[in-house]
C-alpha positions, 0 to 999 in steps of 0.5 A: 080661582082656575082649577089646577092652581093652588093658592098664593098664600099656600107658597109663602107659607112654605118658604117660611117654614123652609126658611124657618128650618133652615134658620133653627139648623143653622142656630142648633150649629152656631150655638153648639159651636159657641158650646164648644168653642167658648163654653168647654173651649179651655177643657176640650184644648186641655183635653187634646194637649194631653192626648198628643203632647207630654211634660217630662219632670226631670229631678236633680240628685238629692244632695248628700249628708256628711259629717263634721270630719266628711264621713258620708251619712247619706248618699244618692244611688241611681237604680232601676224603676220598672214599669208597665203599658198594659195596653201594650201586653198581650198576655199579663198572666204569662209577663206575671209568671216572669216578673213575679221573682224577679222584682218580689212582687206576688203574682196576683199583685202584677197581674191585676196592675197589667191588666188595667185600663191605663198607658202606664202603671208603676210595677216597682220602683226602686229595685236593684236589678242583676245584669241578667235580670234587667236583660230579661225585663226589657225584652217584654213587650209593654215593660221598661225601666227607667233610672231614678235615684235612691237615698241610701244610708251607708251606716244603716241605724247610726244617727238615724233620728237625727237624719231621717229618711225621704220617701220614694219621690226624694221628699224628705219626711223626717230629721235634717231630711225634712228640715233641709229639704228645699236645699237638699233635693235642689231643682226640678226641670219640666219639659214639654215632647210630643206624642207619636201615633204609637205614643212615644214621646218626640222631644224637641228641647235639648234636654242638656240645656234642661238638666236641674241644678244638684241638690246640696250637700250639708256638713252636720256637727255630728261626729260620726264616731262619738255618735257610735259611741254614744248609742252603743254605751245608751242601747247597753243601758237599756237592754240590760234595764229592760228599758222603754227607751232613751236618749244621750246627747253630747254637745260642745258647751262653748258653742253649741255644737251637737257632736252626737244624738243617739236614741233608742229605738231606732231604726234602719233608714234603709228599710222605713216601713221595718219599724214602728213609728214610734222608733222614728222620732228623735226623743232627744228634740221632741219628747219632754219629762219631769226632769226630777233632781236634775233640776235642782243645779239651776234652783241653786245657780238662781240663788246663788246668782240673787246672793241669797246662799252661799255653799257654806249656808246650812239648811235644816232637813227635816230629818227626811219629812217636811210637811207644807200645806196638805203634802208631806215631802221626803228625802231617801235618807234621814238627813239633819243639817246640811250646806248648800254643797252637800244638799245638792251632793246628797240631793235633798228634796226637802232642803232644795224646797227651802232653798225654793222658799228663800228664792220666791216663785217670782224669781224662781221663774224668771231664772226658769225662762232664762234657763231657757225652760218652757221655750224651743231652743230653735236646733234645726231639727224638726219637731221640737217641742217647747216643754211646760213651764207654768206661769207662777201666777197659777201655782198652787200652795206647793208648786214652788216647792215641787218645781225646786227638786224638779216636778211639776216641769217638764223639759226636752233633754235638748233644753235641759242640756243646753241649760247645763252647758250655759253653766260650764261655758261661765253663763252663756245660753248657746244656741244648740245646732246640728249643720255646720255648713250647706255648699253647693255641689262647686264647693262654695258655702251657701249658708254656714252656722256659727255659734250663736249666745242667746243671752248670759244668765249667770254671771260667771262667779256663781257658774264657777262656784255652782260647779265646783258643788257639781263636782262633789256630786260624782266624788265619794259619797255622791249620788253620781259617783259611777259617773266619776272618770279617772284623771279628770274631775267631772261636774254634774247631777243626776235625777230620778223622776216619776212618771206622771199619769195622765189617765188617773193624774198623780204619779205612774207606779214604778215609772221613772226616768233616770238621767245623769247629766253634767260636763267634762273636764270640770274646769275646762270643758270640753263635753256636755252630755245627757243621758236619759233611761225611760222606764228602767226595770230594777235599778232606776236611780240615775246615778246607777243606771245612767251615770255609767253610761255618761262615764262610758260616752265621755272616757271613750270621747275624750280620748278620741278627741285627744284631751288628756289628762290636766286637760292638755291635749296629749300626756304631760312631758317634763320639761328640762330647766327653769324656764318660766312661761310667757304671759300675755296680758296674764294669759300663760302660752302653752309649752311647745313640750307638751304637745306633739310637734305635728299635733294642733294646739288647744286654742279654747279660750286664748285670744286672737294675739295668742293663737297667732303667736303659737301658730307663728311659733309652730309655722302652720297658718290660722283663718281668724273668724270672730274676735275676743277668745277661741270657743272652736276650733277645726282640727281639734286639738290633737289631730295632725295639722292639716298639710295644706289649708289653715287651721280654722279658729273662731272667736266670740 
């Protein structure tokens, strides 16, 4: 080897292990490429899309909720929403200071939101801001507003439990709320702006062509003044008892239509977190209790409808204590022998338990389903609860006794006054609701109810001779004579239950629920209506405590649906001569006399011939829905005949 000269295998040995790391470099990129483009490409791109690019979420008008006569109960108002960009806002102390009485929110509350680490915070939504004070918030730097819509409920408590409330995104959270919310908050639309380097949003979508469609309107069957009736006579009754609680409900037995709904407590829809949950809730639909001696109508139309009794049968009452099995049973007054009339009249225990006992628990059951017992009604309102009706096969040596005078069930007043109407309207189980109609904000009917029969479960026979029994309950010597009503006869029952006690079982000392329930006129019906008072303090029987206050509900209510006495709608007129009414087919037409020129007629139970006829002979118009006999009408009777459009009548 020549000096100076290094040797051959001393070259290769670089080049390799330059080449060497030239190829570890170029694999150390083309990995944490492959890392970045495959691995975290869909993260990094979401990433960037965020930083430079944002959705707007556009939401329609909620729509609104009106009345069967078109009152508003819920409504839509724009207001103002403030905001802040505190990486905007030099100093938060100072812009606090200046917020603080303006929106009502504490200093130290607005100071530790605009100090955050964020583009965008909420300060408070929905405020309603003074001209003055909205002029003061939009020259700070970093703080703006932006217009969102607010339900407000212009008639404050009024028919709250029913309607419900939204929360501060317009979800509906409770009652027809929540039960029709899809259909009520409408559609949203989103859109996609860029984001300058100041971060403002750079919209290239014309946001007119973008606008979400309104959300609809729904008509409920609520009256709006009957309903006022209903929970002022109810708060009175439990205030003056010093009561836990209560519900009323008014429904049209013919068809099944809630005119009212009143609950105490209630609450201000306006100001949800003012109240307990607990006055949220709408007892009438989701809270069930023994129904006491309400009950006992039913046990009787059972018997009635197999022909096992009839009102003249006497029953032996044990003088006030009849013994079965390990239980004593009692009545509050000694009685000796008594009619199927006067045993539902005087409301005997021990009777009603005999009458059970010659019924069977097989059938008494199978008329307790029928009745709709132990089942939701399906009412469009959220939260209906089923109630509890055991199977007979687990009842005890006593359960049919106890279930005959109404312990041992328990029912939701929706139920037990569906139940009811089912023997007013001849022996249909109507289906009860609560909207008549959901439109669009063009006017058109998207959806629209109709009374639906669930299915006959007496015949018409045993409801007519069951409510000339109910009648004697509220005439002289009746437990419910304080639900009497003058010029109309009124059919109904009342009750008195005991609290169960479901920590130490048995019966809660003192506790009762006092209920009256019935309809009115008697042999023409027009109102069915509950009403329950949970825990009054003194007086707790329901003829006492709650037959007033159905008095009061149904006096005021039919008046101002105009029926009058002899069930007419407007007081009777002599009428001069000797004319005879015409008939058709055995169906008598009403006399032109005894109603006011401009007044609608009363169609209920007239059929299609009929109505035409009397609408022809008084020239104003009538839409026909249905065929058979008139179970609703819009007007009601004696209201004015509408100046234009057609007097709607519906038949089943």
């Amino acid at each position: 080897m020549k000096p100076g000269k290094k040797p051959k295998s001393y070259f290769k040995l670089r080049i390799y292990l330059v080449t060497g790391f030239f190829l570890l470099f170029f694999l150390a990129i083309f990995g944490r490429a492959v890392h970045l483009q495959i691995i975290q490409g869909p993260s990094l791109k979401k990433m960037a899309a965020k930083q430079h690019r944002k959705t707007l979420n556009l939401q329609s008008k909620r729509g609104d909720i009106f009345d069967r006569n078109s009152k508003e109960l819920a409504v839509s108002v724009e207001v103002d929403s403030v905001f802040a960009q505190p990486n905007k806002i030099e100093s938060p102390r100072t812009v606090a200071k200046v917020l603080s009485p303006i929106l009502g929110v504490s200093f130290f509350e607005l100071e530790k939101k605009l100090r955050k680490d964020a583009g965008f915070v909420w300060l408070k939504r929905q405020v309603d801001l003074k001209d003055e004070q909205r002029q003061i918030v939009k020259e700070l730097d970093g703080i703006g507003i932006m217009k969102e819509s607010r339900r407000y409920y212009p008639n404050r408590q009024l028919a709250s439990n029913i309607i419900g409330f939204t929360g501060l995104d317009a979800n509906g959270l409770e009652g027809i709320e929540r039960y029709y919310d899809s259909m009520l908050k409408g559609t949203s639309a989103r859109f996609t702006g860029e984001k300058d380097a100041m971060g403002r949003t750079l919209v290239y979508q014309d946001p007119d062509k973008t606008v979400p469609l309104e959300g609809m309107e729904v008509e409920l069957t609520i009256d709006k003044t009957i309903q006022y009736v209903a929970e002022k006579a109810l708060k009175k009754a439990v205030d003056k008892y010093g009561a836990v609680g209560g519900t009323a409900i008014v429904m049209d037995p013919a068809t099944g239509e809630i005119l009212a709904m009143a609950n105490q407590p209630s609450f201000d829809p306006n100001d949800v977190g003012r109240f307990d949950i607990n006055h949220w809730k709408n007892r009438a639909v989701t809270d069930v209790y023994e129904p006491g001696s309400t009950f006992k109508m039913f046990l009787i139309a059972a018997a009635l409808d197999e022909g096992l009794i009839k009102p003249s049968n006497s029953f032996f009452c044990e003088n006030g204590n009849y013994r079965v099995a390990d239980r004593v049973f009692h009545d509050h007054e000694k009685y000796g022998w008594l009619d199927v009339s006067h045993i539902i009249k005087y409301s005997s225990n021990i009777c009603s338990a005999k009458i059970g006992e010659k019924l069977g628990k097989v059938q008494l059951y199978r008329y307790m389903k029928a009745f709709g017992f132990g089942s939701r009604t399906g009412i469009d309102l959220p939260g209906e609860a089923t109630g509890f009706v055991r199977h007979y096969n687990k009842w005890s040596g006593v359960t049919l006794h106890t279930v005959s005078f109404g312990q041992g069930v328990s029912v939701s007043g929706v139920q037990l006054l569906s139940a009811v109407s089912s023997i007013a309207n001849g022996g249909f189980l109507m289906k009860p609701y609560v909207v008549r109609s959901v439109k669009d904000q063009g006017g058109h009917v998207v959806s629209e109810s109709h009374p639906v029969v669930t299915r006959r479960v007496i015949s018409a026979e045993t409801a007519a001779t069951l409510t000339e029994m109910l009648v004697g309950v509220t005439e002289e010597g009746g437990t419910g004579v304080k639900a009497a009503i003058e010029d109309f006869e009124v059919a109904g029952k009342t009750g008195t239950a005991q609290k169960p006690d479901f920590k130490s079982g048995g019966y809660a000392r003192g506790a009762y629920v006092a209920s009256f329930v019935g309809f009115v006129p008697a042999k023409n019906p027009r109102l069915a209506i509950l009403v329950t008072v949970d825990e009054p303090k003194g007086e707790y029987y329901g003829g006492l405590v709650s037959g007033p206050v159905f008095k009061e509900i149904a006096e005021e209510s039919l008046a101002y649906l105009g029926v009058f006495k002899a069930n007419t709608s407007a007081p009777n007129m002599e009428v001069e001569g000797d004319a005879v009414p015409e008939t058709d087919g055995g169906e008598a037409l009403s006399d032109p006399a005894e109603l006011r020129p401009m007044a609608v007629p009363d169609f209920h139970g007239k059929s299609v011939r009929m109505v035409l006829r009397i609408a022809k002979d008084r020239a104003f118009d009538v839409e026909v829905k249905g065929s058979g006999r008139a179970v609703a009408q819009h007007p009601f009777p004696g209201a004015s005949i509408p100046s234009n459009g057609p007097v709607v009548v519906e038949f089943r």
